[in-house]
C-alpha positions in Angstrom: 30.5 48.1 -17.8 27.8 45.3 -16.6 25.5 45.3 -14.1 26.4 42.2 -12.2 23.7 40.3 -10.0 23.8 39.9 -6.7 23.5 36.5 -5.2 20.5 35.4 -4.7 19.3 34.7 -1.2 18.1 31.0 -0.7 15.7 30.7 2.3 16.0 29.0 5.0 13.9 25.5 4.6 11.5 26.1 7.6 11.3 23.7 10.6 8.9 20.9 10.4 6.3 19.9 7.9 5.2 22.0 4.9 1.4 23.6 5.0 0.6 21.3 2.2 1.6 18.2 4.3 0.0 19.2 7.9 -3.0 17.0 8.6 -6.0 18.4 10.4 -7.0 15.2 12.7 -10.5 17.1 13.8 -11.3 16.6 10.6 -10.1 12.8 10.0 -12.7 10.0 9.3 -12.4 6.0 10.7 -11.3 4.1 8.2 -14.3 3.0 6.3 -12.7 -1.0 5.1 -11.1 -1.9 8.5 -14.8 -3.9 9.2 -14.4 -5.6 6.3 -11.2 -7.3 6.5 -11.1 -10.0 9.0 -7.9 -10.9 11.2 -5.2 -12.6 9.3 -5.9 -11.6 6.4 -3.3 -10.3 3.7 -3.6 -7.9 1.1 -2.4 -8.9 -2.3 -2.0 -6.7 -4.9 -2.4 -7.9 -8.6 -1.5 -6.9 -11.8 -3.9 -5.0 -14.1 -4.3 -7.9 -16.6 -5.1 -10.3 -13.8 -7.4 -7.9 -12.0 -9.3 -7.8 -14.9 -10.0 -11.9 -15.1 -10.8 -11.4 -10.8 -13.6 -9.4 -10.4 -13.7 -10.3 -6.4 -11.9 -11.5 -3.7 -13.9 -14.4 -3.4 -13.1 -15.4 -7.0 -9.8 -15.2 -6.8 -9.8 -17.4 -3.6 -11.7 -20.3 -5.3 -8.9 -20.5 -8.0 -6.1 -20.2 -5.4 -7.7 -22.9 -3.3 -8.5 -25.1 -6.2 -4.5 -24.8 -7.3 -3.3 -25.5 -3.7 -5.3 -29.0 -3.8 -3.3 -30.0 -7.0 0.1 -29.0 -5.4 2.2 -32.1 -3.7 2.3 -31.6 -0.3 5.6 -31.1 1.3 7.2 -32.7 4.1 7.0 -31.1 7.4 10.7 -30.3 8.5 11.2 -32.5 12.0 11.7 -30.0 15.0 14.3 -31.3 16.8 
């Protein structure tokens, strides 16, 4: 005759975060960019093969602003 296994036990899943995921604030740093973003501002993300033609933020902003000059400006809608 067979041995048969006994069912195996699953624990319990513990309360709260995992060790892995607890964050030791005493040890936390300011964020090192938030100087260097200025207030409304928006962060873009681009694709690799584009972020390879923009090297900077500055250069990507010249080409953005020289695109918006070419566009036809739209009529504002009337607020009634």
């Amino acid at each position: 005759m067979k041995k048969t296994s006994s069912p195996k036990t699953r624990a319990k899943p513990a309360a709260g975060l995992q060790p892995e995921y607890r964050f030791d604030y005493a040890k936390a740093k300011p964020n090192r960019f938030a100087d260097a973003t200025q207030p409304g501002a928006v962060a873009v993300l681009l694709d690799p093969d584009v972020a390879r033609v923009f090297k900077s933020a500055d250069s990507v902003n010249a080409v953005l602003r020289a695109l918006v000059t070419t566009m036809p400006r739209r009529p504002r809608p009337v607020q009634q």
